[in-house]
C-alpha positions in Angstrom: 0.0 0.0 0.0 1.3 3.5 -0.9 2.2 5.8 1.8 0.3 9.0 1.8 1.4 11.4 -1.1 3.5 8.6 -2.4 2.3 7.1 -5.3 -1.2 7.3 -4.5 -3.3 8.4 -7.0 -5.4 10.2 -5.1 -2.0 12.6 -4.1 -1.2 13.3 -7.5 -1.6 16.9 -8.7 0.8 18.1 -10.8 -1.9 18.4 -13.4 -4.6 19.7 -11.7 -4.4 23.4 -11.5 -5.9 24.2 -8.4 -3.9 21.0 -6.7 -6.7 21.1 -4.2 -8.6 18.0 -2.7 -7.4 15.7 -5.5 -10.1 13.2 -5.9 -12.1 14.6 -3.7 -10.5 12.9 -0.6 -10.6 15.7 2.3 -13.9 16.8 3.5 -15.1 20.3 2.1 -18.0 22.2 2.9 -19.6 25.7 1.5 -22.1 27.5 3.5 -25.4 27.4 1.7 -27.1 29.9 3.9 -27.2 33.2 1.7 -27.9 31.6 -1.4 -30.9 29.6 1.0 -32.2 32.4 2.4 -32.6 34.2 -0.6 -34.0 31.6 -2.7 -36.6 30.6 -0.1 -37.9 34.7 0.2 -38.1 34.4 -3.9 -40.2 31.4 -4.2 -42.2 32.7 -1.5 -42.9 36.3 -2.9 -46.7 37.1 -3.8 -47.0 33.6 -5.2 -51.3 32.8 -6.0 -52.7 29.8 -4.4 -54.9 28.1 -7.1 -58.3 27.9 -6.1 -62.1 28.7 -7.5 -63.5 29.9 -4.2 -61.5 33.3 -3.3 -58.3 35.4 -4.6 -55.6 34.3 -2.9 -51.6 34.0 -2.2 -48.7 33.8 0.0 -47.1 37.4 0.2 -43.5 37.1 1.4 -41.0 35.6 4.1 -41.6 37.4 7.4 -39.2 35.5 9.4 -36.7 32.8 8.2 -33.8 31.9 10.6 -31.4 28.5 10.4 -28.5 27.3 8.6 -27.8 25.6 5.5 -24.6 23.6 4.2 -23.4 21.4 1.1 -20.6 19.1 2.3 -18.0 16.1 0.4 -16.3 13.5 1.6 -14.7 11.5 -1.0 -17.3 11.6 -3.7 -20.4 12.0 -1.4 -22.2 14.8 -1.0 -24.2 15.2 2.0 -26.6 18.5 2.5 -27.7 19.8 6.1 -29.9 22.6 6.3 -32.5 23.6 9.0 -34.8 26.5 9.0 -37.5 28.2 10.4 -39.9 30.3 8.6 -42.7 32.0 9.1 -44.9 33.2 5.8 -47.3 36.0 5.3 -50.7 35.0 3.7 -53.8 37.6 2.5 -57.2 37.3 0.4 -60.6 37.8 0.2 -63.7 35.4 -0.6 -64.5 36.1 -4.3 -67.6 38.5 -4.3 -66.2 40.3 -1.3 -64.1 43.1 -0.8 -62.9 42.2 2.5 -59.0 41.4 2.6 -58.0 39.1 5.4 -54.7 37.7 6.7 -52.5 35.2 8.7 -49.0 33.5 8.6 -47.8 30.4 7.8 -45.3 28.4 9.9 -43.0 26.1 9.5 -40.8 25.4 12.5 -39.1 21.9 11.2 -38.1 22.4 7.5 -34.3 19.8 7.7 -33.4 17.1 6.0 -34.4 14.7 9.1 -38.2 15.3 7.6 -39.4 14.6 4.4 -41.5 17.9 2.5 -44.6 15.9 2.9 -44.3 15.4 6.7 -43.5 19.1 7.5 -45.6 20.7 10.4 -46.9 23.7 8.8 -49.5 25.2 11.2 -52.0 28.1 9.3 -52.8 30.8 11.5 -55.9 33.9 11.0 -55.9 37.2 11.9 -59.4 37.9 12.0 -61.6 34.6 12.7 -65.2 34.8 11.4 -67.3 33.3 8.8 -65.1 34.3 5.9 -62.1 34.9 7.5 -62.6 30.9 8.5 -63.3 30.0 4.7 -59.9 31.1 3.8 -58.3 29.7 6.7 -59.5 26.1 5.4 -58.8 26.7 1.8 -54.9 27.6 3.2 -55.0 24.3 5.7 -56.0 22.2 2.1 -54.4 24.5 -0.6 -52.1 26.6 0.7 -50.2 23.2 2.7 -49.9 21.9 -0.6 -48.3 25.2 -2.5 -45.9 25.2 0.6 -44.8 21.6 0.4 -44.8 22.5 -3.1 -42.0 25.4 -3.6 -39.9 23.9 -0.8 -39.6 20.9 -2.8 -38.1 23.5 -5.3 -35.7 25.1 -2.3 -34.7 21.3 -1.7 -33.5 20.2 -5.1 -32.1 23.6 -6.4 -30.2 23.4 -3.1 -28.6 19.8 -4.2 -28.8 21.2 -7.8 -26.5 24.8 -7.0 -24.2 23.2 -4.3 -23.3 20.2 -6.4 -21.5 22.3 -8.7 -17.4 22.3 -8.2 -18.6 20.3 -4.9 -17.1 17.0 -6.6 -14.0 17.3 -9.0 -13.5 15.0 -11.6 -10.4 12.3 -11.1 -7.9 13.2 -13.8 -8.9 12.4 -17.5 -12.7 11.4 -15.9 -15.6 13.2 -15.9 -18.8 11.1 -14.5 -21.6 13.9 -12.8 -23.7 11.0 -13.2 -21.4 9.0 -10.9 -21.8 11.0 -7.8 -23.8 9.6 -5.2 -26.2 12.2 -2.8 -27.1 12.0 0.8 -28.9 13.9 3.8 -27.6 13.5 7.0 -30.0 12.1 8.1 -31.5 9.5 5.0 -35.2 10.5 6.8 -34.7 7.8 9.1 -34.0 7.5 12.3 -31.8 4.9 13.9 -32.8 2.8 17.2 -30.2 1.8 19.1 -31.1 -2.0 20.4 -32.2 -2.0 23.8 -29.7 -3.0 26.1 -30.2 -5.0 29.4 -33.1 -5.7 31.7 -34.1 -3.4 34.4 -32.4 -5.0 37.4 -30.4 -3.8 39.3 -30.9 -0.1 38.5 -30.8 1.4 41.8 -28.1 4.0 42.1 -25.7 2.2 45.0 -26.0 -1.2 44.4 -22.7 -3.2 43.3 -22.4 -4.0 39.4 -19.7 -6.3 38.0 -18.5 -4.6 35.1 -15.6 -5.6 32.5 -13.5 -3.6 29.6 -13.8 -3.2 26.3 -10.9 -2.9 23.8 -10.9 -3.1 20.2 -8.8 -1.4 17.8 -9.8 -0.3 14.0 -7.9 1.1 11.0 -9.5 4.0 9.2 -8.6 5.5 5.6 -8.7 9.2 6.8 -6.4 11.3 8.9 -5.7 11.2 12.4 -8.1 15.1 12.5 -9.7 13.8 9.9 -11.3 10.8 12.5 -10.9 13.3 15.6 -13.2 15.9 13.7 -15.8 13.2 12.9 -16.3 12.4 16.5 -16.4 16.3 18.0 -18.0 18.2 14.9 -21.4 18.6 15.3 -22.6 18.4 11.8 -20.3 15.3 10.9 -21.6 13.4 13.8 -25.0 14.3 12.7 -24.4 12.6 9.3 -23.0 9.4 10.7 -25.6 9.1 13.3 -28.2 10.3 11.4 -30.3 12.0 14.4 -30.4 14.9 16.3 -26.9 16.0 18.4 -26.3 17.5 21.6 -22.2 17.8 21.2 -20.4 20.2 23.2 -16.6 19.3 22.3 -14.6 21.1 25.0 -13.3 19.4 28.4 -16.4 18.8 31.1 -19.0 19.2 27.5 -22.1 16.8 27.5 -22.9 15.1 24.7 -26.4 13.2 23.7 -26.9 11.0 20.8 -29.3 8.2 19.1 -32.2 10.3 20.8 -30.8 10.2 24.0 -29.6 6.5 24.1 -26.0 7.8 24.5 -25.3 10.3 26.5 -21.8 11.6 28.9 -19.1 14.3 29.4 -15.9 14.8 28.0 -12.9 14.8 30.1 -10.2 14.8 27.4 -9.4 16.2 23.9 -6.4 16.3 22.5 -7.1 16.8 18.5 -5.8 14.2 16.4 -4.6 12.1 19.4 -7.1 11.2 22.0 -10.6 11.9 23.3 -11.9 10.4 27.0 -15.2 10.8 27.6 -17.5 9.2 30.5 -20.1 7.6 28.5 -23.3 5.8 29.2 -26.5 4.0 27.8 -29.5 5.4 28.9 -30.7 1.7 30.0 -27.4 1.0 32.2 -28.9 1.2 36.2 -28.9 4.4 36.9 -25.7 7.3 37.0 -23.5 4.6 36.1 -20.9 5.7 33.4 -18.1 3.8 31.8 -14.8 5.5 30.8 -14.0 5.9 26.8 -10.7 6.6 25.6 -10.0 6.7 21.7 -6.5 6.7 21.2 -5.8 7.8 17.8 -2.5 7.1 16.0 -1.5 8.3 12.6 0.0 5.7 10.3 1.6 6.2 7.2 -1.2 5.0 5.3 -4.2 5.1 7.6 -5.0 6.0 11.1 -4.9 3.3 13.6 -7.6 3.9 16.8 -8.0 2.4 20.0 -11.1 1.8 22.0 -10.7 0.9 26.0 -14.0 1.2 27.1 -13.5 0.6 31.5 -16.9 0.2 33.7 -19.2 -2.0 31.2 -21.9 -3.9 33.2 -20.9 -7.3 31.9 -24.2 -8.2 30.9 -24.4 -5.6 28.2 -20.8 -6.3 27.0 -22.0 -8.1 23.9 -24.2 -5.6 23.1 -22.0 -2.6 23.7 -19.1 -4.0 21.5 -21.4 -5.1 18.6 -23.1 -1.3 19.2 -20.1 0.6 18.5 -19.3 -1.6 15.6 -22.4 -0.8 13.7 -23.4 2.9 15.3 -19.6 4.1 15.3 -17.6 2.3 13.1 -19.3 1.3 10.4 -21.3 3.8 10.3 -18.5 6.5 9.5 -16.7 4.2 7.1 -19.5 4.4 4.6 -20.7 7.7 5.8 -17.5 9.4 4.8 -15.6 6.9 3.0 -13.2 6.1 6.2 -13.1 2.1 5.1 -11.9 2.5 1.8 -8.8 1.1 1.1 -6.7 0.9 -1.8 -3.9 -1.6 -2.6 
């Protein structure tokens, strides 16, 4: 196996101009929040909602606050984005001159959720007998118009942000080659339920064991550090909402709460120690994690000692980190890919 930038084909660039991410090995990002934010107001701006019974449409964008990203790792792109907006709505019931008005909100709009599961709640100004025949043509027609142009916001993001996101390999151009992913797939992942509930009163004596196991990666050591303290990247390999505060005495929560602890050390690209529990272990009991994290010539080498395991869960917990850790972030971002 080649040592890194010798041989490799990834490492060449003499003849690539820019001799930046060759083969689109390093993880890049671009922030896709201005372009977001001004696409949403324009599909959003005095757009008619199509119906017989009164003149309607969608005004503008009162409020829209969130973040939005485009991100590659190794010929992967993966898009985050999380918003919430609030829309302005008017009409009038044909035959009547009376305008009336409400907003629109959608407090969820992220790639966890499909467009046709959004919770968009339609609100009135003034509720009486017309007023409450627009509101119900907006609950039916107006939903749809929403779900409809954020569709459009959705694949014009992917459709923008894929440009110069993945570069060709030299003398290769395949767009049609590049595979697209959300962070979180719009499915949630379970960890299995560990244990039985004895034994879960805080005091009593549990008989624990330790953990070791030891993986090679095809990434950098910060390259594997950064996947497990970034917020967004651990988003994309768990593929759930995060609670990640990476700095010394941070909590972290993950797999809806499964997972949860406090860091105790990080030394980037070297080691992180974190107390770390499941949420079924008997109660306030934590084990100790350290990742030891070793940069190889061609790979980086990591070391799991996990101390304080109840010893009935050990199966579990070793097979769990295996497919929620490991695995996971190998095909996430391309970490188990070797070449020979």
């Amino acid at each position: 196996m080649a040592k890194w930038g010798e041989g490799d084909p990834r490492w060449i660039v003499e003849e690539r101009p820019d001799a930046t991410n060759v083969n689109n090995w390093h993880w890049t990002e671009k922030n896709a929040s201005p372009w977001s934010q001004d696409r949403i107001k324009e599909l959003f701006k005095d757009v008619p909602v199509k119906t017989d019974a009164a003149n309607l449409k969608i005004d503008e964008v009162e409020k829209i606050e969130g973040e939005a990203s485009a991100n590659n790792r190794k010929g992967k792109l993966i898009f985050f984005y999380e918003w919430d907006l609030v829309l302005k709505w008017n009409g009038n019931v044909k035959g009547s001159d009376k305008k009336y008005g409400g907003t629109i909100k959608i407090p969820n709009l992220s790639e966890e959720n499909d467009v046709s599961e959004l919770d968009i709640q339609v609100s009135l100004e003034t509720d009486d007998g017309d007023g409450s025949k627009l509101k119900e043509i907006m609950m039916k027609e107006g939903k749809e118009l929403v779900r409809t142009q954020l569709g459009k916001y959705i694949s014009g993001l992917k459709e923008e942000f894929s440009k110069g996101m993945i570069l060709p390999k030299k003398g290769e151009v395949k767009p049609d080659s590049v595979k697209i992913l959300t962070s979180g797939f719009n499915k949630k992942i379970n960890m299995d339920p560990v244990g039985n509930n004895e034994n879960k009163q805080l005091g009593l004596k549990i008989d624990t064991c330790t953990i070791k196991q030891t993986q090679k990666f095809q990434c950098t050591a910060q390259e594997f550090y950064d996947a497990l303290t970034r917020s967004e990247l651990v988003t994309a390999f768990t593929r759930g909402d995060v609670i990640l505060e990476p700095t010394e005495g941070g909590k972290f929560s993950l797999f809806g709460g499964n997972i949860s602890g406090k860091f105790e050390e990080l030394a980037p690209a070297k080691k992180i120690v974190k107390q770390w529990r499941y949420k079924q272990w008997p109660e306030g009991h934590y084990s100790t994690v350290t990742i030891d994290i070793k940069q190889k010539d061609d790979h980086t080498e990591v070391t799991l000692e996990q101390v304080g395991v109840p010893k009935q869960e050990m199966d579990v917990t070793k097979d769990n980190w295996q497919r929620y850790y490991w695995d996971a972030m190998k095909q996430t971002f391309g970490f188990g890919v070797f070449f020979t």
